[in-house]
C-alpha positions in Angstrom: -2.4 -18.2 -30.9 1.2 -19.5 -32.4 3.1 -20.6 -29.0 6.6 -20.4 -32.0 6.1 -16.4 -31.5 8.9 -14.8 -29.4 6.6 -12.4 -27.4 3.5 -12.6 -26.1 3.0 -8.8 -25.8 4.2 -6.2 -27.8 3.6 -2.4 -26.7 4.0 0.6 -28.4 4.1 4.2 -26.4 5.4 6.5 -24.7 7.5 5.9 -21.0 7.6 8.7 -18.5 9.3 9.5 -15.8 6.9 10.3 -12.6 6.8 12.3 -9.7 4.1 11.5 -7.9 3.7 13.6 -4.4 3.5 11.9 -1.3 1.7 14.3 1.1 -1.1 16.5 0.0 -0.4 20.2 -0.1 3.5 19.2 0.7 6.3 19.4 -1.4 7.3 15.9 -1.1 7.2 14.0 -4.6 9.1 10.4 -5.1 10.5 9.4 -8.0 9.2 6.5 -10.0 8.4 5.5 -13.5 4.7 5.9 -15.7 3.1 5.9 -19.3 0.7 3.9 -19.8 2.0 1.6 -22.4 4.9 1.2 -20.3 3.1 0.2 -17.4 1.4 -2.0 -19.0 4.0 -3.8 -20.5 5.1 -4.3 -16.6 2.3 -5.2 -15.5 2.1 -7.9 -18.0 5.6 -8.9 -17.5 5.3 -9.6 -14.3 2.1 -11.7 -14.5 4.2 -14.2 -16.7 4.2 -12.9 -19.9 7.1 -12.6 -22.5 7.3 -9.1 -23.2 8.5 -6.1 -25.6 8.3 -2.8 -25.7 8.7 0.0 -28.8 9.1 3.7 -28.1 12.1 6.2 -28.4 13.5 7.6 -25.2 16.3 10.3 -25.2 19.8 10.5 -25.0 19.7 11.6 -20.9 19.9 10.0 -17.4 15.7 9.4 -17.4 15.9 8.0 -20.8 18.7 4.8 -19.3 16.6 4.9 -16.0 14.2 3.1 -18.3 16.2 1.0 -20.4 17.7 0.1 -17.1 14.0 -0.9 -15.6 12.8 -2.7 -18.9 15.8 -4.9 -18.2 15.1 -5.3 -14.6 11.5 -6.4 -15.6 12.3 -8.7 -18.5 11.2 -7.0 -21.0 12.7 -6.5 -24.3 14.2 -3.0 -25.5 15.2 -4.5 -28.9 12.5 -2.0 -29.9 13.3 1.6 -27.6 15.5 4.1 -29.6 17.7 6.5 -28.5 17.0 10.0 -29.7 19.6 12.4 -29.2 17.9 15.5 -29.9 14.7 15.2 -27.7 14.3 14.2 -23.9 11.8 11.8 -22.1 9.2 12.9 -20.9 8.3 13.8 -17.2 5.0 14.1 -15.1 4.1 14.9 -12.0 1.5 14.0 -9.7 -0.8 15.6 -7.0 -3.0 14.3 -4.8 -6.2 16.0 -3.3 -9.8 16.3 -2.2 -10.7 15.8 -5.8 -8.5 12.7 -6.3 -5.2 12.5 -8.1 -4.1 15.6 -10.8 -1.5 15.5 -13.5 0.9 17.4 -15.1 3.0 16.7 -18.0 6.4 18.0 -19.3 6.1 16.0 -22.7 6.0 18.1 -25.3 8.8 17.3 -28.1 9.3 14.4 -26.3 11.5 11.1 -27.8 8.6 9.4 -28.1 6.5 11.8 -29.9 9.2 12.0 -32.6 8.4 7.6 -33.4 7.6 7.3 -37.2 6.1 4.4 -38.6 8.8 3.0 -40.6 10.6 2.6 -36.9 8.2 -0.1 -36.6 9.6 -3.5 -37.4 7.1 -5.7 -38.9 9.4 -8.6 -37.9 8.8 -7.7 -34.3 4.9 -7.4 -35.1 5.1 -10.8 -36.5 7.1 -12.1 -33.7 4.5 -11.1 -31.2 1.2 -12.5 -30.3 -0.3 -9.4 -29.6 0.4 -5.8 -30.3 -0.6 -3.1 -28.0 -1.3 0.7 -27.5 -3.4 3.2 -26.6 -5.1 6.9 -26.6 -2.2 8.1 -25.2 0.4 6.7 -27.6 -1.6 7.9 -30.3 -2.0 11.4 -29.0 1.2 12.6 -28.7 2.1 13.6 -32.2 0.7 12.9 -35.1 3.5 10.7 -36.4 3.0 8.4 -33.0 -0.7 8.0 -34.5 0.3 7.1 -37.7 3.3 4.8 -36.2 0.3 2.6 -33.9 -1.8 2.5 -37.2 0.9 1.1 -39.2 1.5 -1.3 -36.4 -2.0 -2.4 -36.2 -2.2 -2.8 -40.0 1.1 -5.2 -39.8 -0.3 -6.8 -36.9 -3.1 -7.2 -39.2 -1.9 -9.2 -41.8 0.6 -11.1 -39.9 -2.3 -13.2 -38.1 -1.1 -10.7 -34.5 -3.9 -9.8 -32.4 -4.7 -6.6 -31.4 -5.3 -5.0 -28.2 -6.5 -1.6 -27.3 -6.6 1.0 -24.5 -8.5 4.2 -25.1 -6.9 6.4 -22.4 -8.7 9.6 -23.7 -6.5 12.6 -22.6 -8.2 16.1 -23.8 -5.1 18.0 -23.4 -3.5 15.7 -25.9 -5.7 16.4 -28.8 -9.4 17.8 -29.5 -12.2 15.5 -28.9 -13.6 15.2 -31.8 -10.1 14.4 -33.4 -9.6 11.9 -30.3 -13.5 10.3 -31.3 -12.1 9.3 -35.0 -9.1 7.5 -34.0 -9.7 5.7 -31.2 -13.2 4.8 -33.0 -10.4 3.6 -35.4 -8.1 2.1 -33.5 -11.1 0.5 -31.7 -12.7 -1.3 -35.1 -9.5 -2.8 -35.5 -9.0 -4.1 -32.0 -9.3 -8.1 -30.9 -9.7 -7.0 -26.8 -10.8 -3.1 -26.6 -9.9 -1.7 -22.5 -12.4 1.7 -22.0 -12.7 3.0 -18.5 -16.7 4.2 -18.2 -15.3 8.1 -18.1 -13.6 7.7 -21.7 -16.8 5.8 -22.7 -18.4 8.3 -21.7 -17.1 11.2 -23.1 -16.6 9.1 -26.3 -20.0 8.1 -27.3 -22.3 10.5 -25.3 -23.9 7.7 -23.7 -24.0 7.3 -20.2 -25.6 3.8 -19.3 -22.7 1.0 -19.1 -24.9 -1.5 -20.5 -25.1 1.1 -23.6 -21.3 1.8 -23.2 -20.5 -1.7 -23.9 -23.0 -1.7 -27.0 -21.2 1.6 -28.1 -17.9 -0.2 -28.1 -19.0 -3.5 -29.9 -20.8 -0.8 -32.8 -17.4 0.1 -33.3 -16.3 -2.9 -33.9 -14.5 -4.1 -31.3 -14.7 -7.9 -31.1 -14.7 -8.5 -27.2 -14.9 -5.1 -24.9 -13.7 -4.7 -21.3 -15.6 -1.6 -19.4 -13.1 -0.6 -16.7 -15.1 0.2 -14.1 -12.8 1.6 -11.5 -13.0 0.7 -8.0 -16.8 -0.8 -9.1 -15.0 -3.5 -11.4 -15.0 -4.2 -14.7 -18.1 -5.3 -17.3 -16.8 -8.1 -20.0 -18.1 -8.7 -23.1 -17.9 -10.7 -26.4 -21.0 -9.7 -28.2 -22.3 -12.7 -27.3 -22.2 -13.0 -23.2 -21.7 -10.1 -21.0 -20.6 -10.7 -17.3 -20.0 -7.5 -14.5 -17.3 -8.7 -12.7 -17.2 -6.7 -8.8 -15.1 -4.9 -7.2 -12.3 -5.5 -4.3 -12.1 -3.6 -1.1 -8.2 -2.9 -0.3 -7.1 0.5 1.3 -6.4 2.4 -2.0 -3.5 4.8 -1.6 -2.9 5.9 -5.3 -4.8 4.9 -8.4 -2.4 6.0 -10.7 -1.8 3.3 -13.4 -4.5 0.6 -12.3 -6.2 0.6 -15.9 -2.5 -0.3 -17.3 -2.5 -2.5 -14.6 -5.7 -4.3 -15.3 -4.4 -4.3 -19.7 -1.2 -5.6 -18.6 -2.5 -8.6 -16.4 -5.4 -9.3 -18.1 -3.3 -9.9 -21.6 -0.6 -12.0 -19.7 -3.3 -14.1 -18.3 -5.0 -14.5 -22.2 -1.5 -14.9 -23.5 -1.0 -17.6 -21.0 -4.9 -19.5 -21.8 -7.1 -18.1 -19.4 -10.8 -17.6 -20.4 -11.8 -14.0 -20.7 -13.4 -14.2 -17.9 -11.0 -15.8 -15.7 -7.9 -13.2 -17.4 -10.6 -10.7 -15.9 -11.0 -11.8 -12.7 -7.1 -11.5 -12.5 -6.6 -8.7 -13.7 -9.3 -7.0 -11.9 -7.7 -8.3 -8.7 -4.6 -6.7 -9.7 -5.3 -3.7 -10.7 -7.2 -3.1 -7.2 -3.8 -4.6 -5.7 -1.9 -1.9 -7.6 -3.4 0.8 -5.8 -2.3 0.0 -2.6 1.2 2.1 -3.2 2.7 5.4 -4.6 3.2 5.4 -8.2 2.5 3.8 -11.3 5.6 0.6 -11.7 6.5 0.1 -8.1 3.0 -1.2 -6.9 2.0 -3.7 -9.3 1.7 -6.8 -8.0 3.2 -9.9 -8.6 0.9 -13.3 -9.3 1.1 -14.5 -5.9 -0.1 -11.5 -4.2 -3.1 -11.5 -6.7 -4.2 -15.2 -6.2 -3.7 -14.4 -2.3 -6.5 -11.7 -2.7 -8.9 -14.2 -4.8 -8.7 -17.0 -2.7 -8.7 -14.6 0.7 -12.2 -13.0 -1.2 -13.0 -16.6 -2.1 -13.3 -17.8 0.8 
């Protein structure tokens, strides 16, 4: 990749604000900060890479909370709009016997409004890789257009593509949600699936399969998130099932972005897919060690800690 780009990582979505409850069947909800392209691009930010970040936020206290963090984090808001007419988005969090639950207040959201002429394809060029999602995708139909058009510039600018498919059913039908991730998919250098998107994606159900499913797309190297099991790695070639890590999980919200985030940082920085994975897979079970999507995810010293304690 050219080392003369300005960013390592450039990620388009949307940010929201998160309110993720503390004490199940309680009342008690902290404040923190989520989307998943927005956690990514923290994730990856602080794993050493040169970040940006491309989204519209509105014109209200949540939407400089964010501008405010992206600055915090070093990443670059050349990128986040300001729209005056729609709010950022909120969700909130809850925590049971089935796991974690969401609920979204996103609907006409800042970032839903993003068009694809707000993408600069001097930002795409500057960047060594451009990233999104499901998620940022499914929010409007302009958002899908506006990661498409980024992809395309990304394209033929000689920027590599990356890819999360972060299915969410209550975004947009599944078989709308099948067509353009399968798209978004064919056009991605590194495609992230968790095995429940895979899943519900391609009606297979093996991971082995999965993985085969993902490369038939066209996806040129595939990681199967495998949640607190790991992650499988492929390039079409070699295929590797990386385990697990045993930490006392409090929350999992966010450790997919988690695992993008490092893992691209790690690429960006000339790690082996493999080795990336091995981070990032450390990271990601590091990240669920604490409330909320941002305010967990870990730094590279705590990561290498946890390989060399698991190492050893």
């Amino acid at each position: 990749m050219d080392d003369a780009r300005r960013f390592d990582v450039f990620s388009i979505g949307e940010p929201m604000v998160e309110f993720n409850q503390t004490k199940a069947a309680a009342p008690d909800y902290l404040q923190g900060f989520g989307g998943d392209s927005s956690n990514m691009a923290i994730a990856a930010a602080r794993s050493g890479a040169r970040v940006a970040y491309g989204t519209r936020v509105g014109d209200d206290v949540f939407g400089r909370m964010f501008v405010e963090l992206w600055l915090r984090e070093g990443v670059d808001v050349e990128a986040v709009g300001i729209d005056p007419d729609a709010h950022t988005g909120v969700y909130f969090v809850s925590h049971g016997p089935g796991g974690h639950e969401f609920s979204y207040l996103r609907a006409g959201s800042a970032a839903s409004r993003m068009r694809p002429q707000q993408i600069d394809d001097a930002k795409v060029r500057a960047s060594r890789i451009v990233h999104a999602s499901g998620i940022s995708m499914a929010i409007s139909s302009s958002a899908c257009d506006t990661v498409l058009a980024a992809f395309e510039s990304a394209r033929s600018q000689g920027t590599r593509i990356s890819f999360d498919s972060n299915l969410r059913t209550r975004l947009w039908p599944l078989a709308r949600a099948r067509a353009m991730i399968g798209l978004a998919a064919s056009l991605a250098d590194w495609f992230f699936a968790s095995i429940e998107d895979a899943r519900a994606l391609s009606g297979r159900a093996d991971p082995d399969a999965l993985v085969d499913w993902a490369h038939e797309l066209g996806a040129r190297v595939v990681f199967l998130k495998l949640g607190a099991d790991g992650v499988i790695v492929s390039d079409a070639v070699t295929r590797e099932r990386i385990a697990g890590h045993r930490v006392a999980t409090v929350d999992a919200t966010g450790a997919g972005d988690c695992f993008c985030g490092a893992c691209l940082a790690r690429i960006a920085a000339g790690d082996s897919l493999l080795q990336a994975a091995r981070y990032a897979n450390a990271a990601a079970a590091l990240s669920t060690a604490g409330f909320g999507a941002v305010a967990p995810l870990p730094r590279p010293d705590d990561v290498r800690r946890l390989l060399a304690f698991e190492g050893a």
